[in-house]
py3Dmol code that shows the C-alpha trace and the ligand (Angstrom):
import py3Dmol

protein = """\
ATOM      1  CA  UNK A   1     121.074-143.662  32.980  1.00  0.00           C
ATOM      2  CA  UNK A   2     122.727-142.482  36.127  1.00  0.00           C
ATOM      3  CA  UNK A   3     122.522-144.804  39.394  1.00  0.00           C
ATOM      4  CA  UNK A   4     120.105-141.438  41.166  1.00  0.00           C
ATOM      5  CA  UNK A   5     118.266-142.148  37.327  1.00  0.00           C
ATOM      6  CA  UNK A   6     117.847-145.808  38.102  1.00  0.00           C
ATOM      7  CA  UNK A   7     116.576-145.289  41.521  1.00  0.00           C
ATOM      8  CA  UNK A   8     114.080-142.415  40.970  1.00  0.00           C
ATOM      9  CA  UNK A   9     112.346-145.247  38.259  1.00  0.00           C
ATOM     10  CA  UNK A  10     111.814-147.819  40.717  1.00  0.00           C
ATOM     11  CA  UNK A  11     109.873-147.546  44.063  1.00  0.00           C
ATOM     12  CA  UNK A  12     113.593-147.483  45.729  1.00  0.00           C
ATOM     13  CA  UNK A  13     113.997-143.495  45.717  1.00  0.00           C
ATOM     14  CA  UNK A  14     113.210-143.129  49.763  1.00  0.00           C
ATOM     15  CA  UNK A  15     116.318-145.362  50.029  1.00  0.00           C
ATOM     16  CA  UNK A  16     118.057-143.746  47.542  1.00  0.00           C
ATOM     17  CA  UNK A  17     117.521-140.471  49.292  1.00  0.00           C
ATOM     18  CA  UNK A  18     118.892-142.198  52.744  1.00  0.00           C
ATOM     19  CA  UNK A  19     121.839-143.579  51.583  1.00  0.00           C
ATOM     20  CA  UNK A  20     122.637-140.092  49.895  1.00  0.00           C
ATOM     21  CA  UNK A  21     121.773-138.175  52.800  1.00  0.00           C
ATOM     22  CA  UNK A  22     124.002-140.661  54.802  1.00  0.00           C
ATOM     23  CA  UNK A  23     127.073-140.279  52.777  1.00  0.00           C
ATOM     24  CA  UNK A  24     126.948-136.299  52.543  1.00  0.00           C
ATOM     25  CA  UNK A  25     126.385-136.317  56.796  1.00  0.00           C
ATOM     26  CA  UNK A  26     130.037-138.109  56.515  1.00  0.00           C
ATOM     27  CA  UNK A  27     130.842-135.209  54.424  1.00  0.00           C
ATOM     28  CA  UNK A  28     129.621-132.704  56.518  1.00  0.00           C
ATOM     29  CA  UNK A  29     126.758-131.381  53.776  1.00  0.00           C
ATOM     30  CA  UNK A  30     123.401-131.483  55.148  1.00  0.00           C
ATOM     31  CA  UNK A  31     121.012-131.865  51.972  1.00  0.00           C
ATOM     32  CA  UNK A  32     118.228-130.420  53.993  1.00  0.00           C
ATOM     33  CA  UNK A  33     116.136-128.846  50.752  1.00  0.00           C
ATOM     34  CA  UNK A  34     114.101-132.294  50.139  1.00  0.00           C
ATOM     35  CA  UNK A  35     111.803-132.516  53.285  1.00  0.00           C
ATOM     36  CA  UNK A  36     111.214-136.705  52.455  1.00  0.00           C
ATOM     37  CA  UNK A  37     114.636-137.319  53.762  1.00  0.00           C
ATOM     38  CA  UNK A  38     115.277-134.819  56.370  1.00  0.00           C
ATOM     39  CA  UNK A  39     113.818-137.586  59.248  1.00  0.00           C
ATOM     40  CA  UNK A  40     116.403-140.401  57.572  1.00  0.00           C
ATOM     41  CA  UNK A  41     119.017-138.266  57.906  1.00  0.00           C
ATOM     42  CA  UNK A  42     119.094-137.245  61.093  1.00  0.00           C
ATOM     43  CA  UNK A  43     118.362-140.913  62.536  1.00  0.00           C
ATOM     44  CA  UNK A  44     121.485-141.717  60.331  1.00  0.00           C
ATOM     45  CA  UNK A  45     123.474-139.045  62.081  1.00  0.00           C
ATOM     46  CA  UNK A  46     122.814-139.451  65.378  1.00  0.00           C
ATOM     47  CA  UNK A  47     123.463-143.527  65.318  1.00  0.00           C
ATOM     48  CA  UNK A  48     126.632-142.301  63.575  1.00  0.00           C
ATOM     49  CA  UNK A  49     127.502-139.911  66.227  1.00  0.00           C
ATOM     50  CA  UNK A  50     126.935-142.965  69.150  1.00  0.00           C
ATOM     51  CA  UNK A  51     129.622-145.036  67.700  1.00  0.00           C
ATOM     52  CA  UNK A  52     132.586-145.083  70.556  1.00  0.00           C
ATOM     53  CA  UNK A  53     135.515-147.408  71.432  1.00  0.00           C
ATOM     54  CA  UNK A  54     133.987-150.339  73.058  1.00  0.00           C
ATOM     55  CA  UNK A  55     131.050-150.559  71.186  1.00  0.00           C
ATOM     56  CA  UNK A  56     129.348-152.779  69.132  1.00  0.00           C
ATOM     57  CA  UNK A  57     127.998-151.881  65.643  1.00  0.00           C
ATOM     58  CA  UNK A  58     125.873-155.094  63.895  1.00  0.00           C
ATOM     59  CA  UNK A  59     124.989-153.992  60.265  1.00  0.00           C
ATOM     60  CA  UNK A  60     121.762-156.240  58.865  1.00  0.00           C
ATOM     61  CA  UNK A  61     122.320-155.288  55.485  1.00  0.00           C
ATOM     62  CA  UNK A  62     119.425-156.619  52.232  1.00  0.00           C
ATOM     63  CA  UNK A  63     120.777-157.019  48.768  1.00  0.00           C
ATOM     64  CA  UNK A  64     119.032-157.682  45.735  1.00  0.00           C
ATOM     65  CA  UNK A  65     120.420-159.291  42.663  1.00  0.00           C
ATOM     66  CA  UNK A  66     118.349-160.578  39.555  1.00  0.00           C
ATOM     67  CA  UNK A  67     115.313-160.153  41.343  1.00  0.00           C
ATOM     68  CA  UNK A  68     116.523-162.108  44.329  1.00  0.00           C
ATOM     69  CA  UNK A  69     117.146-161.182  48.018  1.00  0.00           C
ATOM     70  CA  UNK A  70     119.923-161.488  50.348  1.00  0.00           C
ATOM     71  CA  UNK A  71     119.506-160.311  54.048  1.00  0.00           C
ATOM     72  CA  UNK A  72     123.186-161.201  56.010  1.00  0.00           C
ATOM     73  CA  UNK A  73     123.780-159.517  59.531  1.00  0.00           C
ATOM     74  CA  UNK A  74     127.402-159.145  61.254  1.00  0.00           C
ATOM     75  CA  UNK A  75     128.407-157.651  64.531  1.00  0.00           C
ATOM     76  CA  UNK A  76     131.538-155.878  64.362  1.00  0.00           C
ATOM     77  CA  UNK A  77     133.171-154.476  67.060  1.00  0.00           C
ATOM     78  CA  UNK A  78     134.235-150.474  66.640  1.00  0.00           C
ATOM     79  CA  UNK A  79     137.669-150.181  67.830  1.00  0.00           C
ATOM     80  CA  UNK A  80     138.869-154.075  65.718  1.00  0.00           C
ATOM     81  CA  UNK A  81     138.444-155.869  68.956  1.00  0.00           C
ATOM     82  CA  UNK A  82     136.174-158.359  70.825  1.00  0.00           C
ATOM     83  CA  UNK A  83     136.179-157.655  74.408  1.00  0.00           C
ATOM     84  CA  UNK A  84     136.430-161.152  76.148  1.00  0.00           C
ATOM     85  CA  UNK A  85     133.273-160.461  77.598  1.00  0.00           C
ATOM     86  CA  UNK A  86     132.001-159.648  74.043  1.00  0.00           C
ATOM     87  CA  UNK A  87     133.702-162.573  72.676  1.00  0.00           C
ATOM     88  CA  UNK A  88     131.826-164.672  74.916  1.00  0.00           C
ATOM     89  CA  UNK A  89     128.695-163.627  73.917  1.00  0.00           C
ATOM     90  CA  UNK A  90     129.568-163.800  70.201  1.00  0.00           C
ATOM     91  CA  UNK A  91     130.836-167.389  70.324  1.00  0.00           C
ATOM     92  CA  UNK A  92     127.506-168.317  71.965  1.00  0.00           C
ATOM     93  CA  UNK A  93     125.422-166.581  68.713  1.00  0.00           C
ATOM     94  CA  UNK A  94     128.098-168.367  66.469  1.00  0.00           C
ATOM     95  CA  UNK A  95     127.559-171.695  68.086  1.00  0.00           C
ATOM     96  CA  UNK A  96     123.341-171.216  68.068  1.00  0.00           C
ATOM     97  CA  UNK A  97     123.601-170.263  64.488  1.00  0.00           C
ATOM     98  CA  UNK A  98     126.057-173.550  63.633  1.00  0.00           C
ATOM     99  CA  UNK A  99     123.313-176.162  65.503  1.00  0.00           C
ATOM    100  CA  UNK A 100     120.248-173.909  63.609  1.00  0.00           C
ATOM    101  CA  UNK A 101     122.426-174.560  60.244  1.00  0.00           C
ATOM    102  CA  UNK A 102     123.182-178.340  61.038  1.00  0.00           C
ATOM    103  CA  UNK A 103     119.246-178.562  61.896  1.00  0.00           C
ATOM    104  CA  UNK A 104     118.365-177.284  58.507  1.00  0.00           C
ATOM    105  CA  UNK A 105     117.591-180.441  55.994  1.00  0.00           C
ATOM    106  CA  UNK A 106     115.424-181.825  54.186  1.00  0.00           C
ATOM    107  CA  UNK A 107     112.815-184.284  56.920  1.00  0.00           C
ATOM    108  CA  UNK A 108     113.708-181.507  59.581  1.00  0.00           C
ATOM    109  CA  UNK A 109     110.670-179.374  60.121  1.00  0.00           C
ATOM    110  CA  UNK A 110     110.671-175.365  60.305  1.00  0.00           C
ATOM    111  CA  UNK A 111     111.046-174.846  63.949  1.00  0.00           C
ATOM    112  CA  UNK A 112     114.079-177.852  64.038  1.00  0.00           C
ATOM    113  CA  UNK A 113     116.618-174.815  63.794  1.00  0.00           C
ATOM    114  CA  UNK A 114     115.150-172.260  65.620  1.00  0.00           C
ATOM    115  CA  UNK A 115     114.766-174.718  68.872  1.00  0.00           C
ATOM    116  CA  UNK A 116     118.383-176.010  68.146  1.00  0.00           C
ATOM    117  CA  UNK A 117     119.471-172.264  68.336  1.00  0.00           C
ATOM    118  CA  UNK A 118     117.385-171.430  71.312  1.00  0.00           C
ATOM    119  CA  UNK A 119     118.875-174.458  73.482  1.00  0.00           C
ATOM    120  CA  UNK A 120     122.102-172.992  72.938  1.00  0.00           C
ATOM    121  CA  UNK A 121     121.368-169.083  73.604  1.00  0.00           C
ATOM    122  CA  UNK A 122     119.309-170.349  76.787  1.00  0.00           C
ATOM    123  CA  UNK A 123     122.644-172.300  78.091  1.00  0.00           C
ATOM    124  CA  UNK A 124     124.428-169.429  77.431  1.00  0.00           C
ATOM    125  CA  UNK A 125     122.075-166.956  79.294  1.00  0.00           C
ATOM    126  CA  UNK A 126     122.057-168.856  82.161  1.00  0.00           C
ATOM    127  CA  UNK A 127     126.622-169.420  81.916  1.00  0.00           C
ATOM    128  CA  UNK A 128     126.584-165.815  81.489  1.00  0.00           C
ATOM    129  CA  UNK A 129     124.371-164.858  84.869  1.00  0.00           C
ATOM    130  CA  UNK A 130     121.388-163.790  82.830  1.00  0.00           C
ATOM    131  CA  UNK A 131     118.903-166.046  83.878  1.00  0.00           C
ATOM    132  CA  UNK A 132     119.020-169.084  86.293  1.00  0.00           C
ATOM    133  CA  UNK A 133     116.877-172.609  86.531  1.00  0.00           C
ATOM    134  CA  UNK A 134     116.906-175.213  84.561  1.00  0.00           C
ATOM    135  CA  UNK A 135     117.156-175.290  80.453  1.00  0.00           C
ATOM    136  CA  UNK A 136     113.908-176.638  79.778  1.00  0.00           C
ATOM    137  CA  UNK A 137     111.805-174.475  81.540  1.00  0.00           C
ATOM    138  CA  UNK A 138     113.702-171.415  81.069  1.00  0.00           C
ATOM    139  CA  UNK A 139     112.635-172.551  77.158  1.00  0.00           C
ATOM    140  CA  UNK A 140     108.724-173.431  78.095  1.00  0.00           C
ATOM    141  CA  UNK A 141     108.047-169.982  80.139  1.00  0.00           C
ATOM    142  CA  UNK A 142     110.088-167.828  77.467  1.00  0.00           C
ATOM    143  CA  UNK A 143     112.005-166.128  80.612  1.00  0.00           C
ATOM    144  CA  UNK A 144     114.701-165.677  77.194  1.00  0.00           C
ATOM    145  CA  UNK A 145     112.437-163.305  75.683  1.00  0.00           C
ATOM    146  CA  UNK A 146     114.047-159.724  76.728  1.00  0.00           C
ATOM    147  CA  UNK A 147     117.079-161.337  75.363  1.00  0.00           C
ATOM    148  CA  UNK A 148     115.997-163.262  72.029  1.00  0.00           C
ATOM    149  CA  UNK A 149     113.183-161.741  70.837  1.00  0.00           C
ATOM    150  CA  UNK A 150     112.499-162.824  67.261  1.00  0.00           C
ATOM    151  CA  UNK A 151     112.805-166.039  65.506  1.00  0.00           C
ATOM    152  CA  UNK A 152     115.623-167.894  64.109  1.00  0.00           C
ATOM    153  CA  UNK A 153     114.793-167.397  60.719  1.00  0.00           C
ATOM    154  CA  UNK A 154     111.957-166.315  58.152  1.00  0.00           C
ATOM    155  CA  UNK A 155     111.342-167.476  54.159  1.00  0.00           C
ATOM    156  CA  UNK A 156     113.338-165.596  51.495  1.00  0.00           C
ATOM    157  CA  UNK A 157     113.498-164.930  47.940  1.00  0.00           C
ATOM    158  CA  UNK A 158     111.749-162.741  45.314  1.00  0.00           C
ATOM    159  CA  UNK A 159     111.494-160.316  48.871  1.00  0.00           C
ATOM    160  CA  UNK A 160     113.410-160.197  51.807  1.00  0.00           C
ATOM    161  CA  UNK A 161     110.885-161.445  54.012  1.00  0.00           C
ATOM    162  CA  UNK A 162     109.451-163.882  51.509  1.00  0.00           C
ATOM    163  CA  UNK A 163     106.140-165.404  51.100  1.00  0.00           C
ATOM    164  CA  UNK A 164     105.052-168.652  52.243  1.00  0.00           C
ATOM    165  CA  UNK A 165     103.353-170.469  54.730  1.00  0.00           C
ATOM    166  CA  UNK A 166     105.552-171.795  57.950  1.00  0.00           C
ATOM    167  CA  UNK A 167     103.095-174.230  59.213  1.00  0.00           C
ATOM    168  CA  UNK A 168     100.346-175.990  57.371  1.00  0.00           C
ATOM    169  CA  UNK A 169      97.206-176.801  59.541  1.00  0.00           C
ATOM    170  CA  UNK A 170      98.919-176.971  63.033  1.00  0.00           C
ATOM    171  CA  UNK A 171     102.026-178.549  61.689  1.00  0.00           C
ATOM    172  CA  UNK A 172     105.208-176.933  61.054  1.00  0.00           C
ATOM    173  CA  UNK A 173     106.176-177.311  57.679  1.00  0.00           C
ATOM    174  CA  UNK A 174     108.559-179.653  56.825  1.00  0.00           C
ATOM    175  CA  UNK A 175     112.255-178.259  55.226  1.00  0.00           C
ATOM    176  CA  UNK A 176     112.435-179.573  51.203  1.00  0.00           C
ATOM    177  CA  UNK A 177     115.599-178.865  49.059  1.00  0.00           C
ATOM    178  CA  UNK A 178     115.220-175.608  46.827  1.00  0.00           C
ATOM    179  CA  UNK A 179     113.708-173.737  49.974  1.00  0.00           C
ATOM    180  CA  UNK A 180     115.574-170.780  51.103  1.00  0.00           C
ATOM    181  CA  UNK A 181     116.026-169.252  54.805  1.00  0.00           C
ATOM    182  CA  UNK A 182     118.042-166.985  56.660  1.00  0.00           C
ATOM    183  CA  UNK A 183     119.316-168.571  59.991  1.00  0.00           C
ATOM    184  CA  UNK A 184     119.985-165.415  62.510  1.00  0.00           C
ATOM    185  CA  UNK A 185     120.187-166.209  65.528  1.00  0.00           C
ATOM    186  CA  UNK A 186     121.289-163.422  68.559  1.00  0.00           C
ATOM    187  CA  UNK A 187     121.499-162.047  72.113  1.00  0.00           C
ATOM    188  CA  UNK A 188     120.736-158.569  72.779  1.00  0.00           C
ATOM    189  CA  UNK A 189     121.290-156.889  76.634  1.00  0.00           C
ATOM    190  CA  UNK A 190     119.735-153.788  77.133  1.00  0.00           C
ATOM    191  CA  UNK A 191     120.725-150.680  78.614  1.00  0.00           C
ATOM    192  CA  UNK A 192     118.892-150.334  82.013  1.00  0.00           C
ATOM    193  CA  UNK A 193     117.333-153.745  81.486  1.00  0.00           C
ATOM    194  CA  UNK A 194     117.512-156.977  83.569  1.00  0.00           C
ATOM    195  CA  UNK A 195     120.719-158.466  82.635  1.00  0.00           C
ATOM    196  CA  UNK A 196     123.729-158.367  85.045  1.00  0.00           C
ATOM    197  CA  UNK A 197     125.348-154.265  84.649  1.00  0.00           C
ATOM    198  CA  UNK A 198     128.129-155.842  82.876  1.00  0.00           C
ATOM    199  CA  UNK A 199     126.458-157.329  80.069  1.00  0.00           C
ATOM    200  CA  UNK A 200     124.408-154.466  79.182  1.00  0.00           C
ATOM    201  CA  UNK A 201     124.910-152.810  76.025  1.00  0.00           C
ATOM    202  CA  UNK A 202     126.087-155.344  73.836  1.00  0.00           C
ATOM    203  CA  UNK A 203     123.916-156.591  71.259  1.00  0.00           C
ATOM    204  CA  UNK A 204     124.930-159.335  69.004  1.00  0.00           C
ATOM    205  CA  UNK A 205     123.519-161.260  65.889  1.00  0.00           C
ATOM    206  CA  UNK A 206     124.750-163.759  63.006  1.00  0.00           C
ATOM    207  CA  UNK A 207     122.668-164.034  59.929  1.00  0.00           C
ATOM    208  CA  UNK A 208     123.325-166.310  57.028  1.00  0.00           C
ATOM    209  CA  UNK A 209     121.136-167.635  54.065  1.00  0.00           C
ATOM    210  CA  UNK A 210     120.825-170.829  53.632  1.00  0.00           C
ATOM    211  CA  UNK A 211     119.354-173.103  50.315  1.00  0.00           C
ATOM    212  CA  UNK A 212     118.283-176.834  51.853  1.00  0.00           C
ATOM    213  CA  UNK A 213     119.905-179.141  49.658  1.00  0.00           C
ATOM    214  CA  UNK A 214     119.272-182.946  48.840  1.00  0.00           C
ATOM    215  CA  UNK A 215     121.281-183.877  52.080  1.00  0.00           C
ATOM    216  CA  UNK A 216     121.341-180.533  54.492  1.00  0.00           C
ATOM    217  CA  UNK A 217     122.114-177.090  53.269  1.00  0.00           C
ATOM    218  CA  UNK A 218     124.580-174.822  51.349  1.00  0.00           C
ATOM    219  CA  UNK A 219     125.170-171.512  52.790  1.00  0.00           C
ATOM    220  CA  UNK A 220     125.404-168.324  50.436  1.00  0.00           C
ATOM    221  CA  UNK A 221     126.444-166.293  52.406  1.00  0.00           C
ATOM    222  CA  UNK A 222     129.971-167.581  53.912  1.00  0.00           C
ATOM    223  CA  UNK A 223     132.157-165.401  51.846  1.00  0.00           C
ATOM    224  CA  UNK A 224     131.937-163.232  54.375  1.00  0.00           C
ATOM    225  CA  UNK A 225     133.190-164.751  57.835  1.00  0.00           C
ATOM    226  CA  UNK A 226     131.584-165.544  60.722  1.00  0.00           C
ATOM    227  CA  UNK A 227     134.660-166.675  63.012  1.00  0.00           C
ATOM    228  CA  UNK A 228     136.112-163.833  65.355  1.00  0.00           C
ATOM    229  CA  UNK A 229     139.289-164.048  65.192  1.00  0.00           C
ATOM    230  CA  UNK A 230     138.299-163.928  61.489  1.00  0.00           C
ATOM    231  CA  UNK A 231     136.158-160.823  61.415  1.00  0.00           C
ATOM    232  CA  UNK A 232     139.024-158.939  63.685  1.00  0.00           C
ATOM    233  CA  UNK A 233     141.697-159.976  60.998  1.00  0.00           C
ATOM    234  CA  UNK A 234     139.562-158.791  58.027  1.00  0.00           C
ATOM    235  CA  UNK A 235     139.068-155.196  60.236  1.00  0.00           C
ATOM    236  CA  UNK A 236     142.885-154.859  61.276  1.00  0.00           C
ATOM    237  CA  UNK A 237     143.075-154.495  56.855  1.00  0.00           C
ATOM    238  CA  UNK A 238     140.657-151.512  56.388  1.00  0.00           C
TER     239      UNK A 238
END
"""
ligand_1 = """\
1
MN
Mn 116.592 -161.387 58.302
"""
view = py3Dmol.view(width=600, height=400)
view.addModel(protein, "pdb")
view.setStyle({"model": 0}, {"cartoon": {"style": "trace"}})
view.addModel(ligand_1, "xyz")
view.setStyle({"model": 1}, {"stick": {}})
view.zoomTo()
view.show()
């Protein structure tokens, strides 16, 4: 059975299609015959065609492996290099996503990470000029929002966005070893939005999955690194 085969058996073929549309836009063939992927393909290509020196590109990728899912995000920047600007921003994800991952054991509750994450990314908004007042409050009014606008985390396993409950009655449910998470915390400045000119435009997020353990966590996902002096050392190879 040929990997097109295998796809066209499962409800997976609309990917398929992408991801086949994407690789002959690199190629320069448009397979424009089969109307299902003719929108895919030009969303593909035109993100494609935006990619410049400077830039940013973060890649939330899913995988699925006996029957399980994976969902990891990096930011990578284009041209092999963290601005410092950039850099500053990243390390302030990176450190958010290391105090969500410390916060994630058993006794902790489900939003433990997430508000261990957000204290962070709100001390960073305000060091980097985006917002001003005091941590707390910044937190209670969401004034973070434009900038962190999801959660730190959702269930996963048979899916990608698993099933399961996150509080039970008004209570947040409390973390038990065998669960499994992703922990993604990020900060995201947009073009013609309120941040300071000089921030806008860069988007950055870190995504792991995590497995709570007897005593904390194990993350599955640290084979591929975090650091960024790390990720700029695995890009000056390719
Ligand atoms: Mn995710």
């Amino acid at each position: 059975m040929t990997i097109e085969e295998q796809f066209e058996s499962t409800d997976l073929a609309p990917l398929a299609g992408a991801i086949q549309a994407a690789c002959a836009s690199l190629e320069g063939d448009v397979p424009s015959e089969d109307p299902r992927y003719e929108g895919r393909f030009v969303d593909i290509k035109q993100e494609i065609d935006k990619l410049q020196d400077g830039d940013l590109v973060l890649v939330d990728a899913g995988g699925e492996y006996a029957g399980y899912a994976a969902d990891i995000t990096r930011t990578f920047p284009v041209n092999g290099r963290f601005s410092a600007l950039q850099r500053e921003v990243y390390d302030i994800v990176l450190a958010a996503q290391n105090a969500a991952i410390a916060a994630v054991r058993p006794g902790n509750h489900w939003d433990h990470p997430h508000q261990a994450a957000l204290r962070i990314l709100v001390q960073g908004l305000v060091d980097l000029g985006a917002l001003s007042g005091e941590v707390d409050h910044l937190i209670e009014t969401g004034a973070f929002k434009p900038f962190f606008m999801h959660r730190t985390g959702h269930w996963l396993g048979r899916d990608v966005h698993d099933v399961g409950d996150y509080k039970i009655g008004e209570e947040w449910r409390e973390l038990e070893p065998g669960m499994a998470l992703t922990v993604e915390p990020g900060l995201y400045f947009a073009p013609g939005g309120q941040a300071p000119e000089r921030l806008q435009g860069i988007g950055i997020r870190i995504e792991d999955d995590v497995v709570v353990t007897a005593d904390g966590c194990e993350i599955l996902t640290d084979d591929v690194p975090t650091d960024p002096d790390a990720i700029e050392e695995l890009m000056a190879h390719e």
